[in-house]
Backbone as a chain_set.jsonl record, in Angstrom:
{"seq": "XXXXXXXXXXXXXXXXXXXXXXXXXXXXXXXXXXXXXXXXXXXXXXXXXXXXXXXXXXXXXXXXXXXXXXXXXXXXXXXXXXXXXXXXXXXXXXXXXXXXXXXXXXXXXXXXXXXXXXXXXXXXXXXXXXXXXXXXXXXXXXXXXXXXXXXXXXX", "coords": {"N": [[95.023, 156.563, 153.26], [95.143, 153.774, 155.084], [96.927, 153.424, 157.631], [97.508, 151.316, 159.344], [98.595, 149.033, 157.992], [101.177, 149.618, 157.937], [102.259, 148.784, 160.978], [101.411, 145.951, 160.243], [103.775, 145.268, 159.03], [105.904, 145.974, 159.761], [106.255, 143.242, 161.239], [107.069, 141.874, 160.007], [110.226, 140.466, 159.309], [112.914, 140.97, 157.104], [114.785, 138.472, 156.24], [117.827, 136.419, 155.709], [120.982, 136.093, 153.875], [125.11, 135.804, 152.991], [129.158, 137.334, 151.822], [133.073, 136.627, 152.619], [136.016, 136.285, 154.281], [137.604, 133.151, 154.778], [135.941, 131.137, 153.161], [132.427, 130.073, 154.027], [131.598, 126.746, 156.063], [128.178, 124.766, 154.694], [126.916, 124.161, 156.746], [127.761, 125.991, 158.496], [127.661, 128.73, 157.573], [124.797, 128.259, 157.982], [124.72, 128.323, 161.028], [126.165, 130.624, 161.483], [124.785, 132.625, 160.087], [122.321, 132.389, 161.206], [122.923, 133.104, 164.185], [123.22, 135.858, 163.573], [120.558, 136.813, 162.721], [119.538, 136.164, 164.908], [120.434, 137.852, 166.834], [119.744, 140.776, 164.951], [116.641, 140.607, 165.371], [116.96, 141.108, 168.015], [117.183, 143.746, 168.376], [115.508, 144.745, 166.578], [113.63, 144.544, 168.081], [112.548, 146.881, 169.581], [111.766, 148.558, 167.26], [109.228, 147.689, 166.658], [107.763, 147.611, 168.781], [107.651, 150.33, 169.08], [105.895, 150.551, 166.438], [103.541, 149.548, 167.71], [103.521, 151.694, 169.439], [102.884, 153.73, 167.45], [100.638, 153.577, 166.576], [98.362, 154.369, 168.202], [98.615, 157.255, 167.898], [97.445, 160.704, 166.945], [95.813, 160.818, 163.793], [97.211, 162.963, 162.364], [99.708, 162.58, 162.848], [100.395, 160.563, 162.414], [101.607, 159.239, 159.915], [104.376, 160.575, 159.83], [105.593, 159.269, 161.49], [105.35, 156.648, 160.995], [107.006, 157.121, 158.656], [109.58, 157.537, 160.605], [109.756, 155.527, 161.711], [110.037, 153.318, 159.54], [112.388, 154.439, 158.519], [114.081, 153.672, 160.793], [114.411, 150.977, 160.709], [115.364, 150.377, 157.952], [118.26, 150.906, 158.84], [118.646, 149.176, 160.722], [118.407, 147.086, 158.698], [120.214, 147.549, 156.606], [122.358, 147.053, 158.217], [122.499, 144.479, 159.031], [122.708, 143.218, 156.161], [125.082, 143.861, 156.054], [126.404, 142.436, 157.88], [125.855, 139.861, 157.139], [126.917, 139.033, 154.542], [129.729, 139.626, 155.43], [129.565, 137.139, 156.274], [130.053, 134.975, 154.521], [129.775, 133.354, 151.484], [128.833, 129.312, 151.3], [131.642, 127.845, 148.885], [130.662, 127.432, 145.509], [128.033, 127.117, 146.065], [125.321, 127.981, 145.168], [122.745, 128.497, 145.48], [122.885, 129.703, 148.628], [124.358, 131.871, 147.356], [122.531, 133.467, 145.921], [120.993, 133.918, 147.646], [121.659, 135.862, 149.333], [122.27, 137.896, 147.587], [119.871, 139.016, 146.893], [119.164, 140.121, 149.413], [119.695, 142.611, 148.766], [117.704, 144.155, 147.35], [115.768, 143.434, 148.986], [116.217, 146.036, 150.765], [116.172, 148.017, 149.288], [113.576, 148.254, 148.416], [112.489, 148.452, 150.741], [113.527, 151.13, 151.783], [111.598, 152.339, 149.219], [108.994, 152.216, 150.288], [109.398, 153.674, 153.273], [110.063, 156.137, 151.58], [107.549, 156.224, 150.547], [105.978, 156.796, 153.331], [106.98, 159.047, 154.501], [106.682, 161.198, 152.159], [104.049, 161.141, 152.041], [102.157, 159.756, 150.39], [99.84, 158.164, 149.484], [99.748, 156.32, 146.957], [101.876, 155.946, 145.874], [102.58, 153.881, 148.209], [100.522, 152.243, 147.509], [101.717, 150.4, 146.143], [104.302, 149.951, 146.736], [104.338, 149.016, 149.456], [103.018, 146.589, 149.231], [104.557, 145.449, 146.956], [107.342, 145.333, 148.729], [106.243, 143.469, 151.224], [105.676, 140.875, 149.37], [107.869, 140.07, 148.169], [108.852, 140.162, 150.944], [108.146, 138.121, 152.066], [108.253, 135.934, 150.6], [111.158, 135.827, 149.942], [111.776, 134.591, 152.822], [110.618, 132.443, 153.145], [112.568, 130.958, 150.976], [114.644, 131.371, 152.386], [114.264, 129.906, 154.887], [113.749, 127.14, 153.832], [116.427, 126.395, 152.999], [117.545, 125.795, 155.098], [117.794, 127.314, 157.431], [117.81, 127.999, 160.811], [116.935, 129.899, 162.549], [116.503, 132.296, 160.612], [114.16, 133.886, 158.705], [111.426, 133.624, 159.773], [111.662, 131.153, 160.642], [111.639, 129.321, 163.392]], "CA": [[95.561, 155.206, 153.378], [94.977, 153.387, 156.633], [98.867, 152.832, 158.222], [97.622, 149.814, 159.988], [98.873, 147.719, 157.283], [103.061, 149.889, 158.714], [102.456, 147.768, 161.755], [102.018, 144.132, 160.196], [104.885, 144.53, 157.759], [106.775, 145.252, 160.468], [106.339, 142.319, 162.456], [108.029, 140.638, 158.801], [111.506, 141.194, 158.992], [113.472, 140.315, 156.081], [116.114, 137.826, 157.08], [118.589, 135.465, 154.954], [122.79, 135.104, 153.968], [126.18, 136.569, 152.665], [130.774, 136.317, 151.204], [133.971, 137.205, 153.084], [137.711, 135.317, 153.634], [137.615, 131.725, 154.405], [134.71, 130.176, 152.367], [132.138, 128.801, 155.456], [130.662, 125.459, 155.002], [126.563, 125.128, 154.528], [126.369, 124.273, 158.074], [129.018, 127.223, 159.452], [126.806, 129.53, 156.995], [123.388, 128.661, 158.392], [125.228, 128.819, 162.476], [126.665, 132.162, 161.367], [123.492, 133.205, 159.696], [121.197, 132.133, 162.824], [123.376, 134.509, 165.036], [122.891, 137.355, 163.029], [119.157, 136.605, 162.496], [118.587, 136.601, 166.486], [120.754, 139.678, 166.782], [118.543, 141.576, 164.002], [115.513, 140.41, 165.581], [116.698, 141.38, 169.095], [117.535, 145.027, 167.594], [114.013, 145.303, 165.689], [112.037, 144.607, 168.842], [112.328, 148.608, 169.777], [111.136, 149.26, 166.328], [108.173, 146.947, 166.859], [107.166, 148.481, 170.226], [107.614, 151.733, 168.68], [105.107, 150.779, 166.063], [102.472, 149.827, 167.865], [102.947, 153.211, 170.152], [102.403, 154.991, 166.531], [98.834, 153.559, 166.268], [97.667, 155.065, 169.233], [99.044, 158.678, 167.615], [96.626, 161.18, 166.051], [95.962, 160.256, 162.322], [97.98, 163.297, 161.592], [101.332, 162.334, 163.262], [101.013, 158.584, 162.208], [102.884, 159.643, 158.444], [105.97, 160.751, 160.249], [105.977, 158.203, 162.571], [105.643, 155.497, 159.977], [108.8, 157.161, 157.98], [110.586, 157.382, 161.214], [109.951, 154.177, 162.238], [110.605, 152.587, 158.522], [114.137, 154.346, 158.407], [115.413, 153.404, 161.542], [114.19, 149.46, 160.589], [116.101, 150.383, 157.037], [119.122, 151.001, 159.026], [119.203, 148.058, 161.053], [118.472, 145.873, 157.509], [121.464, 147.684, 156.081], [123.842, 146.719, 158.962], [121.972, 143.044, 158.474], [122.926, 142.987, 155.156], [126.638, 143.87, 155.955], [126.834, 141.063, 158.969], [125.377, 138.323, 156.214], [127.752, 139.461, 153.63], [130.314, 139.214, 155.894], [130.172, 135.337, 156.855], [130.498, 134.546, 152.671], [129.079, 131.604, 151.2], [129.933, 128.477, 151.027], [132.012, 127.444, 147.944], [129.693, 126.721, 144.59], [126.603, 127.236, 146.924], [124.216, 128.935, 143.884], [121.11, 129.26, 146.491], [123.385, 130.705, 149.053], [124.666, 133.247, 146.542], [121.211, 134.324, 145.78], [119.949, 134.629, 148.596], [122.709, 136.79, 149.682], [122.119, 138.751, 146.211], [118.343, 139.082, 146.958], [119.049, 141.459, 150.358], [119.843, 144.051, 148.837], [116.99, 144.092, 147.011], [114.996, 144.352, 150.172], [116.944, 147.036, 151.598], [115.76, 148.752, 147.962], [111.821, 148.234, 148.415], [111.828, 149.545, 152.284], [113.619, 152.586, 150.872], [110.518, 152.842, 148.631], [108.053, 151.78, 151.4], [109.911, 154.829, 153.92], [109.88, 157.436, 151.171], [105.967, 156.816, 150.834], [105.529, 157.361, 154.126], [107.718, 160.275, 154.327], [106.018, 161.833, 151.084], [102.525, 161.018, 152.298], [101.868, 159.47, 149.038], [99.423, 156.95, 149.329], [99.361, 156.008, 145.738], [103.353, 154.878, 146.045], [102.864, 152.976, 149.305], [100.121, 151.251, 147.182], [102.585, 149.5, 144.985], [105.466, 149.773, 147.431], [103.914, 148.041, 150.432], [102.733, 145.311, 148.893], [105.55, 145.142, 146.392], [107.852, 144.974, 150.164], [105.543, 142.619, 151.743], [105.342, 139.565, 148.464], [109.033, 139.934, 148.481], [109.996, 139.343, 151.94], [107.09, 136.456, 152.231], [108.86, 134.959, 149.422], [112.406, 135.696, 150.226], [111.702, 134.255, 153.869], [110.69, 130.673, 152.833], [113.893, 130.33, 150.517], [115.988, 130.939, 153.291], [113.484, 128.692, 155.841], [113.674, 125.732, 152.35], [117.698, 126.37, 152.599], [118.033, 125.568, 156.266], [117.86, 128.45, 158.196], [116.588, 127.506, 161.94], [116.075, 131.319, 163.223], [115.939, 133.726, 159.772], [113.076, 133.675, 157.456], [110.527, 133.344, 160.587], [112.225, 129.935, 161.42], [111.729, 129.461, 164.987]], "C": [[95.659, 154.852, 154.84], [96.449, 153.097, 156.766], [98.514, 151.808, 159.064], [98.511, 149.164, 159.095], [101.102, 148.457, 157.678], [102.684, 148.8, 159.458], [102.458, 146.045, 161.367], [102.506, 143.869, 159.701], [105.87, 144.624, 158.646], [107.319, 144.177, 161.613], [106.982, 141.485, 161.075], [109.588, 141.378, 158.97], [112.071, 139.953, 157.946], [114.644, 139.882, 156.392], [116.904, 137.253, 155.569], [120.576, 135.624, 155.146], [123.842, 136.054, 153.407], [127.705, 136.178, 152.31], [131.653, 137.649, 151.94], [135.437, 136.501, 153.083], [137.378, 134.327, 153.509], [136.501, 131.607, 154.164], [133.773, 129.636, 153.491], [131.874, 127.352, 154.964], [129.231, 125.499, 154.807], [126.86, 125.431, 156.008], [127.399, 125.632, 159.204], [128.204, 128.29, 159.513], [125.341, 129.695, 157.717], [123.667, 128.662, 160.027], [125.085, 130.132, 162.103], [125.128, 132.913, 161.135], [122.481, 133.493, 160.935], [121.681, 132.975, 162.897], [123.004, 135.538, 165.01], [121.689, 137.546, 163.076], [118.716, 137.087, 164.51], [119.531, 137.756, 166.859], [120.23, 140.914, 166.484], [117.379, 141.244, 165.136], [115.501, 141.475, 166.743], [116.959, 143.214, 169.145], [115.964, 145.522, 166.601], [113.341, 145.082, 166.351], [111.848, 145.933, 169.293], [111.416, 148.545, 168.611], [109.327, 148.375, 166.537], [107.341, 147.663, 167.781], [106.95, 150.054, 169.827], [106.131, 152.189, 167.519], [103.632, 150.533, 166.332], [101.988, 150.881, 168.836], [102.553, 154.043, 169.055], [100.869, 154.848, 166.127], [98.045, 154.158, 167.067], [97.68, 157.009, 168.918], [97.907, 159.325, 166.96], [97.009, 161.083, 164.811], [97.143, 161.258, 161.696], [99.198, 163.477, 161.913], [101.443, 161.216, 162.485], [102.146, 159.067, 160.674], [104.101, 159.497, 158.551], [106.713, 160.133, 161.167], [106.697, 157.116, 161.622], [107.164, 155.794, 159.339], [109.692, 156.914, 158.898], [111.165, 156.065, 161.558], [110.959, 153.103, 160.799], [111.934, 152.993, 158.465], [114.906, 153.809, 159.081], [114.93, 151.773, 161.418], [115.38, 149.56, 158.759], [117.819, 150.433, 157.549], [119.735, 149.648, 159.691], [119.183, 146.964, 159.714], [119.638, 146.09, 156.992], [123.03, 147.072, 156.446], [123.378, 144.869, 158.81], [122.867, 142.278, 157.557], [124.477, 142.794, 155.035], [127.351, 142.576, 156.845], [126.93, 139.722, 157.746], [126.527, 138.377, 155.474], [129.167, 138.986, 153.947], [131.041, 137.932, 156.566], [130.853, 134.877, 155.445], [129.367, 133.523, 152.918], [129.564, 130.384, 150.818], [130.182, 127.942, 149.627], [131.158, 126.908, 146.793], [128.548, 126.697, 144.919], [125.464, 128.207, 146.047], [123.36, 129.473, 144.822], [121.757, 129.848, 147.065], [123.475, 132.132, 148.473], [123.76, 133.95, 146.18], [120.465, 134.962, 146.601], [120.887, 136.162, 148.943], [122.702, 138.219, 148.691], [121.09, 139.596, 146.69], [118.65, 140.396, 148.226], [119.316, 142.492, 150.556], [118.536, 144.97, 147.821], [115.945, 144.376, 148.315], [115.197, 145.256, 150.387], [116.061, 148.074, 150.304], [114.018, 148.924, 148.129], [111.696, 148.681, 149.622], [112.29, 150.659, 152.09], [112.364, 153.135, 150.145], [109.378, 152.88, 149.194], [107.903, 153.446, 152.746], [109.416, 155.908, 153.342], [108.043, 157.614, 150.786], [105.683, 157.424, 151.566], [105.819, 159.088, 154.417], [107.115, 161.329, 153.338], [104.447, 161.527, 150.93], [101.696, 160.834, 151.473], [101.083, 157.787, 148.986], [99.468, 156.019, 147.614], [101.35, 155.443, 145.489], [103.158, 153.751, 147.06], [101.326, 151.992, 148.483], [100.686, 150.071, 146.466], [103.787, 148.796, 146.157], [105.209, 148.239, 148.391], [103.854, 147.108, 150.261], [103.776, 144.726, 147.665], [106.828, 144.111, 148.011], [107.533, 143.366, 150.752], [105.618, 140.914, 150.956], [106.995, 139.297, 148.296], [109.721, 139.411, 149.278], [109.31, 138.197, 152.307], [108.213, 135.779, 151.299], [110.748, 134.516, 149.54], [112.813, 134.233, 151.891], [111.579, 132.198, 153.63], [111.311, 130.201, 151.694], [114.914, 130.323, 151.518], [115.636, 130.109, 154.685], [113.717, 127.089, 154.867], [115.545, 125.44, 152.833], [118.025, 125.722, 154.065], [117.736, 125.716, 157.407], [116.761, 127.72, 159.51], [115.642, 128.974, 162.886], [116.419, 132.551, 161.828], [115.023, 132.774, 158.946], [112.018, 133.452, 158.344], [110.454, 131.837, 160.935], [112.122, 129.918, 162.598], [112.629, 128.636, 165.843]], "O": [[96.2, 155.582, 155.671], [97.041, 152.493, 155.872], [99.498, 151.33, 159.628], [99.411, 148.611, 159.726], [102.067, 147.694, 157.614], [102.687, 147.73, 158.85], [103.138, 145.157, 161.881], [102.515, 142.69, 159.346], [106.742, 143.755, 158.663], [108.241, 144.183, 162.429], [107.384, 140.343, 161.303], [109.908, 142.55, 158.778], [111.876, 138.739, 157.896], [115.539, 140.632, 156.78], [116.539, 137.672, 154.471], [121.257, 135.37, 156.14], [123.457, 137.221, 153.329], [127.941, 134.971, 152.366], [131.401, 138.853, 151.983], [135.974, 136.187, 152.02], [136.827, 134.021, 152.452], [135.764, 132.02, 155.06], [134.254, 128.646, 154.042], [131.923, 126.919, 153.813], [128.935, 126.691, 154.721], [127.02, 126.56, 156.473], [127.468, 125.844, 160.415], [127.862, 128.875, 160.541], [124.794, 130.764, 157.988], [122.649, 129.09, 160.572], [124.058, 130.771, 162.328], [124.537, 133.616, 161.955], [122.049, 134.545, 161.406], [121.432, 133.899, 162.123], [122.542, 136.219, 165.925], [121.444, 138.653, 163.555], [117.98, 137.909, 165.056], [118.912, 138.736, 167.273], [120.159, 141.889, 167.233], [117.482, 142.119, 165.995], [114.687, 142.395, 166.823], [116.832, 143.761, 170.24], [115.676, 146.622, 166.129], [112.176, 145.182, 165.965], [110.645, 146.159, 169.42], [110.22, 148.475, 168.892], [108.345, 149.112, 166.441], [106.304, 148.244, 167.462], [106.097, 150.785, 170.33], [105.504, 153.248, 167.481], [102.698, 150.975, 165.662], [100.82, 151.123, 169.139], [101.925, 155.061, 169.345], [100.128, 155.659, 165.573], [96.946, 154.514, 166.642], [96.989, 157.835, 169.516], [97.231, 158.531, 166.305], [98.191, 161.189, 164.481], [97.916, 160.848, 160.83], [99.86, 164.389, 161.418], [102.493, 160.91, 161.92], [103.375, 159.128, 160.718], [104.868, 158.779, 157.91], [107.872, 160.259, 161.562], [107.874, 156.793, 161.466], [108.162, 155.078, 159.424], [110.652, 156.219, 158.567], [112.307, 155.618, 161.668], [112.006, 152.466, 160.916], [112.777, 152.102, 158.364], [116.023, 153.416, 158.741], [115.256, 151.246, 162.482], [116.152, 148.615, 158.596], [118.651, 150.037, 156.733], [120.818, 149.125, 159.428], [119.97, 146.018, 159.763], [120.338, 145.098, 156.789], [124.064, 146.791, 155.84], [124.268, 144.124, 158.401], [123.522, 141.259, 157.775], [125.07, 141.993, 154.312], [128.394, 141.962, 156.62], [127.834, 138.903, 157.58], [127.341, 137.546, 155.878], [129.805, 138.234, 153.21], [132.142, 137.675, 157.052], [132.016, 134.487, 155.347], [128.599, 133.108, 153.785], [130.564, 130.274, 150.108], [129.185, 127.555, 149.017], [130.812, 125.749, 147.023], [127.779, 126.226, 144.082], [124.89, 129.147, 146.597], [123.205, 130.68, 145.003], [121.793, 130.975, 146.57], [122.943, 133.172, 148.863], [123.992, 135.152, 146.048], [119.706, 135.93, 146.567], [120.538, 137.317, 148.701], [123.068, 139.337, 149.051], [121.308, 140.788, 146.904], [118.357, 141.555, 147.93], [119.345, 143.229, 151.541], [118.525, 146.19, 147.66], [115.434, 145.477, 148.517], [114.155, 145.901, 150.272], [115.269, 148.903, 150.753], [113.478, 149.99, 147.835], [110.721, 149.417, 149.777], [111.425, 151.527, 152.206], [112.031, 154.295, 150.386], [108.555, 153.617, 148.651], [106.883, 154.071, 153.033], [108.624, 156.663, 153.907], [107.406, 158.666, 150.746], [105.172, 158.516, 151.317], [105.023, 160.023, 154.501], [107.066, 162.464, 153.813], [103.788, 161.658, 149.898], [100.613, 161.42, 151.471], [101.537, 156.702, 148.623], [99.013, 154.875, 147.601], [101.68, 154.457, 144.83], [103.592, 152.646, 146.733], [101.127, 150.919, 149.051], [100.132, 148.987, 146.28], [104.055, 147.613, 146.364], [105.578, 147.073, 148.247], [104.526, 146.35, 150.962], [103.752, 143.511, 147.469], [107.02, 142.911, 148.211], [108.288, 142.394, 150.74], [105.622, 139.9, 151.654], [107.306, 138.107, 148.313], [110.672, 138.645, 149.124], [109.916, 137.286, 152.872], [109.001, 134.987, 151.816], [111.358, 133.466, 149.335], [113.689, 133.371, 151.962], [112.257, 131.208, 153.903], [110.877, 129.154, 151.215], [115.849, 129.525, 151.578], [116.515, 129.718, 155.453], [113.824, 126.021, 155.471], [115.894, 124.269, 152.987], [119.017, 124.996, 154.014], [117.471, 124.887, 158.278], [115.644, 127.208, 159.435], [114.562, 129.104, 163.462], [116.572, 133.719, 162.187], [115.05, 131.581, 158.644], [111.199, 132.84, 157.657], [109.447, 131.313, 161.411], [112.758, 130.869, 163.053], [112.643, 128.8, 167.063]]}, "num_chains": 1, "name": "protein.A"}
């Protein structure tokens, strides 16, 4: 399995939303959200840089690169997930609440994406990857539709 296709999933990072005390409003939610979004980003440009030093690696390091690299991008999605979580959503906000639902669901498919690499199992990372990949495309322009000016590859 060629690991080119590690490097252009991780130039996708999976962004979106989250519930905590006071209720925000939309517009508090998609401030708060931003923040976090260029925080994440500015925290996943190591991993970025890191993956295109693993293309240059002999074919038979790249494997353990790729896992390394995918865990420590699973770790920053996890703490992601806990920032979003942490703003809430605002009151009766259904899309909010989904989206917010939905990222842990990512966090679940780069787990399965990682342990390919890690288990040098091309025949998982065929499903995985592209399972990963149609996910956070898809996740990304509900939370670009909802607002969002910097997650979902909002600029």
């Amino acid at each position: 399995m060629r690991l080119v296709a590690l490097f252009a999933v991780l130039a996708v990072a999976a962004t979106s939303v989250g519930a905590a005390q006071a209720a925000p409003t939309r517009t508090e939610f998609i401030r708060k959200g931003d923040a976090v979004c260029v925080q994440t980003q500015r925290e996943l440009a190591p991993i970025r840089a890191r993956a295109l030093a693993a293309k240059l690696l002999p074919q038979s390091e790249q494997w353990a690169a790729a896992a390394a690299i995918w865990a420590a991008q699973i770790r920053i999605q996890e703490r992601f997930v806990g920032r979003m979580k942490a703003i809430g959503t605002p009151p009766r906000d259904v899309v909010a609440q989904r989206l917010v639902a939905s990222l842990a669901r990512g966090v679940t498919l780069a787990v399965a994406v990682q342990r390919g690499f890690a288990n040098r199992d091309s025949a998982a990372l065929s499903t995985a990857l592209p399972a990963y990949i149609t996910f956070t495309l898809a996740l990304n322009k509900r939370v670009v539709a909802y607002g969002f000016q910097r997650c979902g590859g909002a600029t």
